[in-house]
C-alpha positions in Angstrom: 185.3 71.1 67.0 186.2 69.5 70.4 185.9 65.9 70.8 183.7 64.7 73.4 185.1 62.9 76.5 185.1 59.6 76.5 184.0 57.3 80.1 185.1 53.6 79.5 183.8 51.1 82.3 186.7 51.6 84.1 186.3 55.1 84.4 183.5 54.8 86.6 185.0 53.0 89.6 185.7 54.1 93.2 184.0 54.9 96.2 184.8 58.3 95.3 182.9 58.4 91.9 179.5 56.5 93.0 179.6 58.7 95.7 179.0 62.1 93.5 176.6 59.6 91.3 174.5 59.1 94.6 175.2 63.1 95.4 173.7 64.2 91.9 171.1 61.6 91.7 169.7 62.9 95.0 170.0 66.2 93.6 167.6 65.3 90.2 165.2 62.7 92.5 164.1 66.6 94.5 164.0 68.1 91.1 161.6 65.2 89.6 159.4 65.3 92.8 159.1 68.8 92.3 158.0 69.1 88.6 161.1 70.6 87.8 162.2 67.9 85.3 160.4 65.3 84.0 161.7 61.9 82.3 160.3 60.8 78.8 159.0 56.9 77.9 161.9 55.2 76.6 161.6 53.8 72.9 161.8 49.9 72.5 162.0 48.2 69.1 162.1 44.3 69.2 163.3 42.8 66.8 164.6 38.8 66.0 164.3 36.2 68.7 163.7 38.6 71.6 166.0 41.2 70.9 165.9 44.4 71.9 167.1 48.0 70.9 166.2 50.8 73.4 166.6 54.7 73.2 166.0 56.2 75.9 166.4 60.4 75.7 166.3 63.1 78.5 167.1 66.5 80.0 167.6 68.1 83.1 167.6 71.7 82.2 168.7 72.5 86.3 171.9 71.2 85.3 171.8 72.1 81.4 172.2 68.6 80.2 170.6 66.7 78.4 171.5 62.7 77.3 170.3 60.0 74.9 171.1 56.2 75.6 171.2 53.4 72.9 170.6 49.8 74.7 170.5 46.5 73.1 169.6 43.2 74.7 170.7 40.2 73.4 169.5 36.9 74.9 172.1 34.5 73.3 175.0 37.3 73.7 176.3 34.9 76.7 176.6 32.1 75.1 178.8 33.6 72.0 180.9 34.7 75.3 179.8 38.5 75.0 177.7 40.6 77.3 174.0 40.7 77.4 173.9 44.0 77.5 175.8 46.9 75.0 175.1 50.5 74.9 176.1 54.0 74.9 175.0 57.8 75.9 175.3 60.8 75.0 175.8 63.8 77.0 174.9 67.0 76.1 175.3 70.4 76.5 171.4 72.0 76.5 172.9 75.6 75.9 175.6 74.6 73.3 173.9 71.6 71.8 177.5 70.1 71.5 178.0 66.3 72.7 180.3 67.1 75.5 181.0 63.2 76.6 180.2 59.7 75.5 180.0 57.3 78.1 180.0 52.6 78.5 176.1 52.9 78.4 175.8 49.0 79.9 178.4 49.8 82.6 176.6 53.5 83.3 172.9 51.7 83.4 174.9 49.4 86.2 176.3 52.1 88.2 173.3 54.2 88.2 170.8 51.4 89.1 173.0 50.9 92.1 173.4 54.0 93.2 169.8 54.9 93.2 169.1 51.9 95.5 171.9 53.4 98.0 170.6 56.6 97.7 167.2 54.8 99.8 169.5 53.8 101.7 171.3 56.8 102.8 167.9 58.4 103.8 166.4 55.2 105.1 168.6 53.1 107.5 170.4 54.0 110.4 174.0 55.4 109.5 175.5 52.3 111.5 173.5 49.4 109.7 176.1 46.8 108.2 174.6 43.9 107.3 173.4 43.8 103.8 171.5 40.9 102.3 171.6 40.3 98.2 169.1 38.0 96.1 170.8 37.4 92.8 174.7 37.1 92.0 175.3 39.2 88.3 176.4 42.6 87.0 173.9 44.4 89.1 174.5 42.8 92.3 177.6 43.7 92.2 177.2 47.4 91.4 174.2 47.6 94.5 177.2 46.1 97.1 179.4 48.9 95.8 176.8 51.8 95.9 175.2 50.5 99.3 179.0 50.3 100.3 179.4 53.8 99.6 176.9 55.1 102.1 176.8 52.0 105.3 179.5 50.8 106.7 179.2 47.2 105.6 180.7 44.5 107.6 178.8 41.1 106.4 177.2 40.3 103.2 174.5 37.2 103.2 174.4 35.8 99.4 171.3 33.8 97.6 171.2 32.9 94.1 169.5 30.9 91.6 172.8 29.0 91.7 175.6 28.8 94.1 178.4 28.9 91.9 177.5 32.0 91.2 176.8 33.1 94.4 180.4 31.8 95.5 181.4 33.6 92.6 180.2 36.7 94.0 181.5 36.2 97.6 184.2 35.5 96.2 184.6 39.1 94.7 183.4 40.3 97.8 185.7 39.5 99.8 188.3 40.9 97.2 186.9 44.1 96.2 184.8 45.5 98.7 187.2 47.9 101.2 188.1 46.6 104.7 186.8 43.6 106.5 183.7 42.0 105.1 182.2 38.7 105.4 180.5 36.9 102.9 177.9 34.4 103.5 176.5 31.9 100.8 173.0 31.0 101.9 171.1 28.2 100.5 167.6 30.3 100.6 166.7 33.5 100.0 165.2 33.2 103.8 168.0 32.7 105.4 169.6 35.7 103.4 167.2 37.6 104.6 166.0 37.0 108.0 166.7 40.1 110.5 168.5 41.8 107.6 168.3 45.4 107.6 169.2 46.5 104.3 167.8 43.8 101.2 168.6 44.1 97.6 167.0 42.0 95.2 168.5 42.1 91.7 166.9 38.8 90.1 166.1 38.2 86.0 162.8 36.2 87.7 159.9 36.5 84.7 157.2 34.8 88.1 155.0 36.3 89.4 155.7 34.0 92.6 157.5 36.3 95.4 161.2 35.2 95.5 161.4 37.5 99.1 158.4 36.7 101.2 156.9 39.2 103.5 157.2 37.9 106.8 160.6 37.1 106.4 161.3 40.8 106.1 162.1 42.1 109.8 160.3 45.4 111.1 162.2 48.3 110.2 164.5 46.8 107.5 164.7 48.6 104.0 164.5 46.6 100.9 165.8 47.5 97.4 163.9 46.0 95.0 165.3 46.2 91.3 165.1 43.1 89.3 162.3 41.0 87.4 162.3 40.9 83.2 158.7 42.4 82.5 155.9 44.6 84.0 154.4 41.9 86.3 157.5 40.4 87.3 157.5 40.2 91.6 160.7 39.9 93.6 159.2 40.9 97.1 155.8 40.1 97.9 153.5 42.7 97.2 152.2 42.2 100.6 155.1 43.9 102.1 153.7 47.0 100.7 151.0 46.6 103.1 152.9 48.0 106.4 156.0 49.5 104.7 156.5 53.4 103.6 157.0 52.3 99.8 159.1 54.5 98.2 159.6 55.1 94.0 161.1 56.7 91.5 158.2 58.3 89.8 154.1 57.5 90.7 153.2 57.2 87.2 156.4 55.2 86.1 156.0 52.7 88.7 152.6 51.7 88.2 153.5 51.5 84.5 156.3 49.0 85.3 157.0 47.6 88.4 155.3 44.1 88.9 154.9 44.1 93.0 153.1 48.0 92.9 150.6 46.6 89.9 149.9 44.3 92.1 149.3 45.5 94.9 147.2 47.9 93.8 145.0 45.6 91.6 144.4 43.5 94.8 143.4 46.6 97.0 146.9 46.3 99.3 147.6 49.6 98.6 146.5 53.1 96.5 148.2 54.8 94.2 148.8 57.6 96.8 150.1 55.1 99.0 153.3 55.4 96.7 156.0 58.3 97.8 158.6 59.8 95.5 162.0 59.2 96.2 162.5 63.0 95.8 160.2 63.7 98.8 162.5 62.0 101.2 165.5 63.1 100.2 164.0 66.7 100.1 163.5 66.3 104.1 159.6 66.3 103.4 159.6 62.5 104.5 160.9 60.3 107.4 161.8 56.7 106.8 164.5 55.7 109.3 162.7 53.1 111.5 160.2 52.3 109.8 159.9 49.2 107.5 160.3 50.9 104.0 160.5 49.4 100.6 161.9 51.0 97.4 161.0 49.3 93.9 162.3 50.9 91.0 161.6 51.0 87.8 164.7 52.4 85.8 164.4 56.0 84.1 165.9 58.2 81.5 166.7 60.5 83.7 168.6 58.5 86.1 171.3 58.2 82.9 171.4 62.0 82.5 172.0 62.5 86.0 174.8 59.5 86.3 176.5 60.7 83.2 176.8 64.6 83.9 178.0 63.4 87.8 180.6 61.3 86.3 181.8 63.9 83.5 181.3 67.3 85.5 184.8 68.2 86.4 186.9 66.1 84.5 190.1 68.3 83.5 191.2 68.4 80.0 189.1 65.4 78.8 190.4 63.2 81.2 188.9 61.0 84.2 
């Protein structure tokens, strides 16, 4: 029996690697809009003070794959020194049924998360926009610089975070990490950060249903990535926004279910449900974006791991990244 491959964290590095990500994800995003694949609830179990175990299976038969992730959450991980977040998945061969790799599930739920946010941003933005502004300084704000990296040509990063250690922290590896010259700017407010931006990623643990981005502070024709909040009514970005900007999602039915600024909208009349356009329909051609104010909130699918995993695995000779 052959072993399956394993993807440490480390193996999932490089411009060249979150390219393919963004690549394939684009690829399964057409497939999804088109009924061609489909992404299954995730299971949660809760169990102690607030922890969580998630499984969360899928398969994109396009590809012949097939994965199953195991998450768990723990709240007081950080201050034992460990990370929040563990996990692993599985990838699968559909034809074979053998497990062909096994793959840092925290590391490969940042990578993906990202690179879904730079995917609206490779079919939303200008190819010459370079100024990217970040609400929130952690694990995932980090992998969005490096994904929205991979497709604009960013020259100056403008920082808020709850605090601004950890924002210097993150400029810090900014200014380290990212390839060629890049500023990084700590602001003291997410307005500032934000103001005449034209790419915004929010990646926030906010539980408030207070915006932390407010709508007029959001220029006309700038895309925001919205990705962050703990819980189903959870609101980074004003729902308001939604109002005047093409609002773009994963999946209709997964974003009504659990994303906090589309529930709301909707409950206040802002917007319909067929307001809402699939991620797949743009990058399929069938939709324009780029000048137009737009607006992606995600929600975080199944899926999105199948399609991350099999990108980073598909090619790897003899076992090896």
């Amino acid at each position: 029996m052959t072993a399956p491959v394993m993807v440490h964290a480390a193996d999932m590095s490089g411009t060249r690697r979150m390219t393919r990500v963004i690549d394939v994800l684009g690829e399964m995003f057409v497939d999804l809009a088109a009924g061609r694949t489909r992404s299954p609830a995730r299971t949660v179990v809760e169990h102690g003070d607030q922890r969580v175990l998630l499984v969360s299976p899928a398969v994109w038969e396009q590809r012949g794959v097939g994965s199953v992730k195991v998450t768990t959450l723990t709240p007081d991980n950080p201050a034992r020194g460990l990370p929040l977040i563990h996990g692993i998945v599985a990838l699968t061969d559909l034809e074979t049924g053998r497990i062909t790799a096994l793959l840092d599930g925290a590391e490969l739920t940042a990578v993906r998360t990202g690179a879904v946010a730079a995917l609206a941003t490779r079919w939303c933005t200008p190819d010459d926009a370079d100024d990217l502004a970040v609400i929130g300084a952690g694990v995932q704000a980090r992998a969005l610089i490096r994904a929205v990296a991979a497709v604009r040509p960013i020259r100056t990063v403008r920082i808020h975070s709850r605090t601004r250690a950890g924002a210097e922290r993150l400029a810090d590896w900014i200014r380290e990490t990212v390839p060629g010259p890049v500023r990084a700017t700590v602001c003291d407010t997410a307005k500032d950060a934000v103001t005449d931006a034209p790419i915004i990623c929010t990646a926030t643990s906010t539980a408030d249903a207070t915006p932390v981005v407010e709508a007029d502070w959001v220029a006309s024709g700038a895309h925001v990535n919205v990705i962050g909040g703990t819980h189903p009514d959870a609101v980074e970005l004003d729902p308001a926004l939604l109002a005047r900007a093409v609002t773009l999602v994963e999946d209709r039915a997964a974003a009504q279910d659990g994303a906090g600024e589309i529930r709301a909208a909707v409950a206040d009349g802002s917007i319909k449900a067929e307001d809402l356009y699939e991620l797949g329909r743009v990058v399929s051609g069938e939709i324009g974006v780029v000048g137009r104010t737009s607006v992606l909130r995600t929600v975080g699918m199944a899926i999105e791991d199948t399609a991350a995993a099999v990108a980073l695995w598909e090619g790897v000779p003899d076992g090896h990244i």
